[in-house]
Each structure stands twice: as C-alpha cells, then as structure tokens.
C-alpha positions in Angstrom: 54.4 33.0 -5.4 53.9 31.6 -1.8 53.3 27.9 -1.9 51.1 28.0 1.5 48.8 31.0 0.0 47.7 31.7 -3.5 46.1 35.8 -3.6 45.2 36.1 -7.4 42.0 38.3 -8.9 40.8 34.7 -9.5 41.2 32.5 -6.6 42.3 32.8 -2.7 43.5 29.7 -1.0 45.1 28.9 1.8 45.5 30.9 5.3 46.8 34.2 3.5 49.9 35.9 5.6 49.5 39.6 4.9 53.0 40.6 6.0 54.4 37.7 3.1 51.8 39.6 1.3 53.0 42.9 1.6 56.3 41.7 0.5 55.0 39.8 -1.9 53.1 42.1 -3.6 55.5 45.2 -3.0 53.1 47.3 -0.7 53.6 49.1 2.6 52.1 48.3 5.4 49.7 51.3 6.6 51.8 51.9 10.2 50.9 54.2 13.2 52.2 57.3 11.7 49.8 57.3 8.4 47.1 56.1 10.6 47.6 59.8 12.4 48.0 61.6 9.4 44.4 60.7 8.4 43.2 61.2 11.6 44.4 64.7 11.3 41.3 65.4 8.3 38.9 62.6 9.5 38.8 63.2 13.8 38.6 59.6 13.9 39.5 56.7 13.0 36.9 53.8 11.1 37.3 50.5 13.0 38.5 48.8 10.1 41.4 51.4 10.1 42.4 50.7 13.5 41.5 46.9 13.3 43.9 46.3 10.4 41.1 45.6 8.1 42.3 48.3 5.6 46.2 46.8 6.4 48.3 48.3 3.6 48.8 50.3 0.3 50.3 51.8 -2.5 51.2 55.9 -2.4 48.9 57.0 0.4 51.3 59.3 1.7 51.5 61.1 -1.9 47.5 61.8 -2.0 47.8 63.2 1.4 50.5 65.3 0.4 48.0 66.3 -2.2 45.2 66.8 -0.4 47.1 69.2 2.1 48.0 71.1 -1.3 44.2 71.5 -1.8 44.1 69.3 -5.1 41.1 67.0 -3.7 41.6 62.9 -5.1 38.5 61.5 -6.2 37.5 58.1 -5.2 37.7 54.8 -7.5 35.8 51.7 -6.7 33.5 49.2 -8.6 31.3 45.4 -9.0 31.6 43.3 -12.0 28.0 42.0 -11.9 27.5 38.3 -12.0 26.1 37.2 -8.8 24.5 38.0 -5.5 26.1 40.5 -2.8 27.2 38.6 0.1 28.9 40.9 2.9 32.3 40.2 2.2 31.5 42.3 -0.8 30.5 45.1 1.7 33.4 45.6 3.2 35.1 47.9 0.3 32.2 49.7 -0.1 31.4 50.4 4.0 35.0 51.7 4.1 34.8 54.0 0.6 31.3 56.0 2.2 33.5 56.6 5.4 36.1 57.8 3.1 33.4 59.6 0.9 31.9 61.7 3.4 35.0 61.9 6.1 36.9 63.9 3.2 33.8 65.1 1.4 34.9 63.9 -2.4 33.2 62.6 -5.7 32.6 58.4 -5.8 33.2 56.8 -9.3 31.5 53.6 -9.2 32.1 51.5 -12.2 30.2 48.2 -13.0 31.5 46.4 -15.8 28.9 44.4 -16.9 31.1 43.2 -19.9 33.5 41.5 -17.7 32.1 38.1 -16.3 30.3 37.7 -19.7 33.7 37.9 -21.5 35.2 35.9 -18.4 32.2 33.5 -17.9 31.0 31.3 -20.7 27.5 30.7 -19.0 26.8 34.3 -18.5 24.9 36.3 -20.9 24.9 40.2 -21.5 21.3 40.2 -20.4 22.3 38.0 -17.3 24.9 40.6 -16.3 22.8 43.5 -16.7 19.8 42.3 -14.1 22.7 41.0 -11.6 23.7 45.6 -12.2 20.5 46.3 -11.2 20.5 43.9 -8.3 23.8 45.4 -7.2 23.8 48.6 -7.6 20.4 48.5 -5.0 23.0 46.8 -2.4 25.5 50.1 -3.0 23.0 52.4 -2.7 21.9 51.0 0.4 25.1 52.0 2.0 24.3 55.3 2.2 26.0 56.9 -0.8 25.3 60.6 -1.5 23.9 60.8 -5.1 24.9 64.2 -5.1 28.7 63.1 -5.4 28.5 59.7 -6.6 28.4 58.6 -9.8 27.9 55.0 -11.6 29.6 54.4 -14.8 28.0 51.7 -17.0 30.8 50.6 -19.4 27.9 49.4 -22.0 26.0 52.4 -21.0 28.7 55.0 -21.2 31.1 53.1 -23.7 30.7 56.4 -25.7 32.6 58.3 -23.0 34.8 55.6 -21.9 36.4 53.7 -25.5 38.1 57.0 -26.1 40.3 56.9 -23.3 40.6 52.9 -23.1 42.0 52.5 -26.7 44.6 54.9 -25.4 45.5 53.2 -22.4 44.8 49.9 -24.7 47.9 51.2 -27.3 50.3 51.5 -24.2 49.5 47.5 -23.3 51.5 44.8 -25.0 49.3 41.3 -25.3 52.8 40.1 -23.5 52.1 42.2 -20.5 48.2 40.7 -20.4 49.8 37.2 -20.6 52.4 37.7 -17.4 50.0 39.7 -15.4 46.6 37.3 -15.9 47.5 34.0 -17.5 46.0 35.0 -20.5 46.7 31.9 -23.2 46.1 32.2 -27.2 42.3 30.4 -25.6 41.7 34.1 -24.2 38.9 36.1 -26.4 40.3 39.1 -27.5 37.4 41.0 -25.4 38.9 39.3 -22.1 42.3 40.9 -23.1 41.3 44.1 -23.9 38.9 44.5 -21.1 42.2 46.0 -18.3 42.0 48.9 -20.8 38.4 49.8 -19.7 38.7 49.2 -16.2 41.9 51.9 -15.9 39.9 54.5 -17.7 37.5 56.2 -14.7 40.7 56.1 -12.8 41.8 59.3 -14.7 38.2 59.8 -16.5 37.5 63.1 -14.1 41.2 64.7 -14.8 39.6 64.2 -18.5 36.6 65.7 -18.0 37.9 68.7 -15.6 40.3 69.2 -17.9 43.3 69.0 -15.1 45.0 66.2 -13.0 43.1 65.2 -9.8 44.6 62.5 -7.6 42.5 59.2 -7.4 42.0 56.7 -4.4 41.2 53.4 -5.4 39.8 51.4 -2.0 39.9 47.5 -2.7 40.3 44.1 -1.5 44.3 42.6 -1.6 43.6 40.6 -4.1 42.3 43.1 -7.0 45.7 44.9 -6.5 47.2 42.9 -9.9 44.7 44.7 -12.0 45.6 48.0 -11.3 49.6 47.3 -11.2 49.1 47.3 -14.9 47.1 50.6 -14.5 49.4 52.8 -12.3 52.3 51.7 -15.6 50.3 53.5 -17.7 48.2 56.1 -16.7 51.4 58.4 -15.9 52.1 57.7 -19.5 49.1 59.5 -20.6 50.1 62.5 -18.5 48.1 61.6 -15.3 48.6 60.8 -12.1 49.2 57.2 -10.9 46.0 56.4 -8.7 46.7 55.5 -5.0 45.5 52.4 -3.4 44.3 51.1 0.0 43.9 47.4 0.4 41.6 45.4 2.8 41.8 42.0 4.3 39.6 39.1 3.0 36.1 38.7 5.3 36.8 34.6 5.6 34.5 32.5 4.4 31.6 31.0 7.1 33.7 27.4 7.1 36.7 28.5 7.8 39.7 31.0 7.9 41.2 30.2 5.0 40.6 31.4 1.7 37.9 34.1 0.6 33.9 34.4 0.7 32.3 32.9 -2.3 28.8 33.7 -4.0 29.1 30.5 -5.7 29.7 28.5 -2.6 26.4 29.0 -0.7 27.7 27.3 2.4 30.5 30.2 2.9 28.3 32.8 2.5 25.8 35.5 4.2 24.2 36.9 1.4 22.5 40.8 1.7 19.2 39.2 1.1 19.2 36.1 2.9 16.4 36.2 6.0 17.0 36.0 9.7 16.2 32.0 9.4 18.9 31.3 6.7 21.3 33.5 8.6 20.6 32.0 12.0 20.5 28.2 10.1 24.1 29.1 7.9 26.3 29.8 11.0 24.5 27.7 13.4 25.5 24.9 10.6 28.6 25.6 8.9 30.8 28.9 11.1 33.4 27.2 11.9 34.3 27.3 15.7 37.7 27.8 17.4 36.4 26.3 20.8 37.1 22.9 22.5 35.9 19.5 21.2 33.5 19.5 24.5 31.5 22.3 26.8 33.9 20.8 29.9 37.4 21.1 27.9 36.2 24.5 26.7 35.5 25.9 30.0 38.8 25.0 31.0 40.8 25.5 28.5 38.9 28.8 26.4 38.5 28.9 22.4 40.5 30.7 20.0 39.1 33.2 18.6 42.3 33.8 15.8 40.4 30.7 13.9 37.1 31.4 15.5 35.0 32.6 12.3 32.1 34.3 14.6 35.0 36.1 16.2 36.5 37.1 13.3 33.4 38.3 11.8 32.6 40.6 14.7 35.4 42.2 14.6 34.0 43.5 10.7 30.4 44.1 11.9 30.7 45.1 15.8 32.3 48.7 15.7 32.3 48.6 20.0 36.0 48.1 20.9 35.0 47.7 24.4 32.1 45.0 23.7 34.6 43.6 20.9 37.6 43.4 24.3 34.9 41.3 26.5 33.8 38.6 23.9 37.6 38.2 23.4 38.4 37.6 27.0 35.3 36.0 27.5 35.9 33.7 24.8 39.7 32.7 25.8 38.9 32.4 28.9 36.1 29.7 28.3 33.4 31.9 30.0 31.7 32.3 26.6 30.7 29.2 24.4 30.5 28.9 20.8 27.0 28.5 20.4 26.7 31.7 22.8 29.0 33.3 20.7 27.7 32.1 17.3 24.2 33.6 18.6 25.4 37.5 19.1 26.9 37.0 15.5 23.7 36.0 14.6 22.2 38.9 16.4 24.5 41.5 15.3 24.5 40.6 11.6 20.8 40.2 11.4 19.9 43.7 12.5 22.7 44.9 10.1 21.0 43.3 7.6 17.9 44.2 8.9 18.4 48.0 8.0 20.1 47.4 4.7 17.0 45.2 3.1 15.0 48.3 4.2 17.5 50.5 2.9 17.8 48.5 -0.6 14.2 48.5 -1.2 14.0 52.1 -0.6 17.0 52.4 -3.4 14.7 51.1 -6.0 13.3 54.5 -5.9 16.6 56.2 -6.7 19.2 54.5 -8.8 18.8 56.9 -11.8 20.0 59.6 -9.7 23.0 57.5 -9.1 23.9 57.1 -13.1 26.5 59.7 -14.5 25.0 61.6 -17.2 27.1 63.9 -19.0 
C-alpha cells in the first residue's frame, strides 16, 4: 500500500495518485484508443470520459467485443443507504444514465439496506430503510428510464437473491474475507457474509434469462476491492466475470485530498441543501488555489490543480470552451477566487435547482422503479 495515499472501501486519505493507483490496484488506464472504440456506438463522448473522470478499468475491451457480437451487457450499480446524497455520490450515477441510454441497456440498481446496519452499530434496520427511500428519490431524479431500470431491495427481494448468494457464499473462504476487508474474529458473521449478496445481481439477469449476458459495473476507485472478490467467483459459477469502469473521487469542499463525506458536513454539498447553504458552504470552507492577497494574485494567477471550485467545475460545467477561459482566466490572475467561487455557486445551484424539482416529482414513481418478478 502507498504510504502518501490510502484508497480502501472504508477510508480515502491523502492526495490520491491515480497512475500509482492503477498500478496499484492492477487496472488499465482507459487510453485514446478505447475512448474511440466507444465513440464508435455512443457519437460522443460524456465529459467525464474525455476529462479523465471515468480514468481506468477492468476488461472494457472484452464487453465491447461482446457488444459488437450482439450479446448486450447489462449495467450494475448501487447505494448502501445510511445517509444523505451529497453530489460526489452523483457522479456514478450521472455517468451510468449516459451509459444507459447511449447503449440502450437494462440498469440493476441494488440498495443493500443490510449493509451499514451490519457495518454500523448506530444504524437500525428501520433507519436504513427511510435513508432507501430518501435515496432512491435522488436516483430517480437522474432521469432513469423505469422501463429498463430496475431496483433490487436485498430485504425486499432476499427470496430471489439468497439462492444465488449461498452459492457464491460456498466459493468464499472466511480467509479471503479477512485479506480483502480486515475482517477480525470482532466481525458479525452478517458483515462477512454480506460480499456474497452484493456479487449476486452481477450475474442475477444471466439467471433469470437463462443465458450469460455481460455486465458493466460503473463505480468510484475505491469500491473496486469488493468486486475483485466477485470477478474470482462468478466465472466459477459458469458466468461471465463483470467488467468495470472506475471514476475519480469529487474532492471534498476543504480540500483536494481525500474523498466527500456525508458525515463531515463541512466537505459536503448535499442534493437537498438550499441555495443559502450552498452559497454559505463554499463561500466558507472551498478551499482556494489563489494568492494569499488580490495584488499577488493578479500577478502571479491561482492554481486551479488545488483550486476545489476549479476542480468541481470541471464535474458540473460540461462547456469545454467556458471550462478553457475560467482556466486561463484563473492562471492568469484575471479571475479571482471569490469570482470564481461565485460561478460554482451559480452553476451548482441551478443543477440542483432541477434535481430538487426532479426528486419531488419521483415521489410519484418509485414503485415503478422496484423489480417485481
């Protein structure tokens, strides 16, 4: 393990190098070439594609190989409800519709609300299942098609799921649960068994259709470990081993190392917060990559490689050309950071904006969005 970065499912610290990472981890790095395969099915190319945002993965190649075959993947993504949605969670999800309806394939979205409360000693069944709820609204809100997306429940549809995880569970030694996440004899047996569920909608519709289908599995870096243990087994089973495309971490509000944290108000822009508490949070705590004074600044320029505002723009302002001029403008000193702090503020709060409206108008429609058999 690096000792100037920690990437774990548990905890990001540091100023993560990607390219260690990579390495690190035993990805590749999604180059120029791949990039033009996919732009060969999807015309174009999402911004967080050609921005490095989605940066590098694990059999790509193979789906497309697939795809070109006509054997469709489905696509593989989830929440384990215990909090708020803050828009670092977002970013996944913003990329998986793009994916969705650029390739025009089924969404499996699992929540497993058993998680946290087997993880979380202060969390509660009941606790987990209004944070689903809450959730779930913030997915919908993305613009998800309900005609070919589905939500699996794993207390809801345990029925359909504990078949398949006892047999991925029989092909998992409690040694392999230990090297991969720390588990100690302290771990409840529910914590150890849980990997089992989580690898089971990643072959669920090959069960259900009664023949392979390739799976995408669209998540951030550090939720790579769980599905190492996943991609072992699965082919065991006689499935395919799911593909995976990894993003970058949207850096917390204080600074550009480590990761966005519900639990750490101050780092966060949550999907419900108002225009005030988003104008107050960065005005307060985004942490700036300009010059201690307005003089120094205009002579020197910022840096907008630390500059959190920048960095966040370049997640939530899908204008290159726009994206070009607050660069230059900011390196050249031309821009300040409170000028540039305000068309964050700006941009995020019209995002936001549309998605409140969109969330409330998901109320109406969750139930569409739950797999029924």
């Amino acid at each position: 393990m690096n000792k100037d970065f920690t990437v774990t499912p548990w905890e990001i610290s540091g100023k993560v190098d990607y390219d260690k990472l990579i390495k690190q981890f035993g990805t590749q790095k999604i180059d120029t070439s791949l990039l033009n395969r996919i732009k060969k099915h999807t015309k174009e190319l999402h911004p967080y594609l050609t921005r490095n945002i989605f940066f590098c993965h694990r059999d790509l190649n193979w789906l497309l190989d697939e795809y070109e075959k006509n054997n469709k993947f489905f696509l593989y993504t989830g929440r384990a409800p215990s909090g708020k949605i803050h828009i670092g969670h977002l970013v996944p999800w913003i990329f998986t519709r793009w994916l969705q309806e650029k390739f025009k394939v089924d969404l499996w979205f699992q929540f497993p609300d058993e998680e946290k409360f087997l993880f979380k000693d202060d969390l509660t069944l009941e606790d987990t299942n209004k944070y689903l709820y809450e959730n779930a609204l913030d997915v919908i809100a993305l613009g998800f098609n309900p005609k070919n997306t589905k939500f699996l429940i794993d207390t809801v549809h345990a029925n359909l799921m504990y078949k398949e995880a006892v047999k991925v569970a029989k092909k998992i030694t409690f040694s392999t649960t230990k090297a991969s996440f720390g588990f100690t004899n302290e771990t409840n047996i529910g914590a150890i068994f849980y990997t089992s569920m989580q690898a089971v909608p990643a072959f669920l519709p090959s069960v259900l259709k009664g023949k392979n289908i390739p799976c995408l599995i669209p998540l951030g870096v550090d939720q790579d470990p769980h599905f190492r243990i996943s991609r072992d087994v699965i082919p065991k089973l006689g499935y395919y081993k799911p593909a995976i495309i990894h993003c970058k971490f949207l850096p917390p509000l204080t600074g550009p190392e480590g990761k966005m944290s519900s639990s750490i108000e101050e780092s966060a822009i949550f999907t419900i917060d108002s225009p005030e508490i988003v104008e107050k949070k960065i005005k307060k705590y985004a942490f700036s990559g300009g010059q201690p004074t307005i003089e120094e600044h205009r002579k020197k320029g910022g840096n907008p490689d630390i500059d959190v505002s920048y960095q966040w723009l370049r997640y939530f302002e899908y204008d290159d050309k726009k994206l070009k001029n607050i660069y230059n403008d900011y390196t050249s000193g031309k821009l300040l950071t409170s000028e540039l702090k305000q068309i964050l503020i700006e941009k995020l709060n019209k995002f936001l904006k549309n998605h409140q409206k969109s969330r409330e108008k998901a109320k109406k429609s969750v139930d569409k969005f739950i797999y029924t058999p």
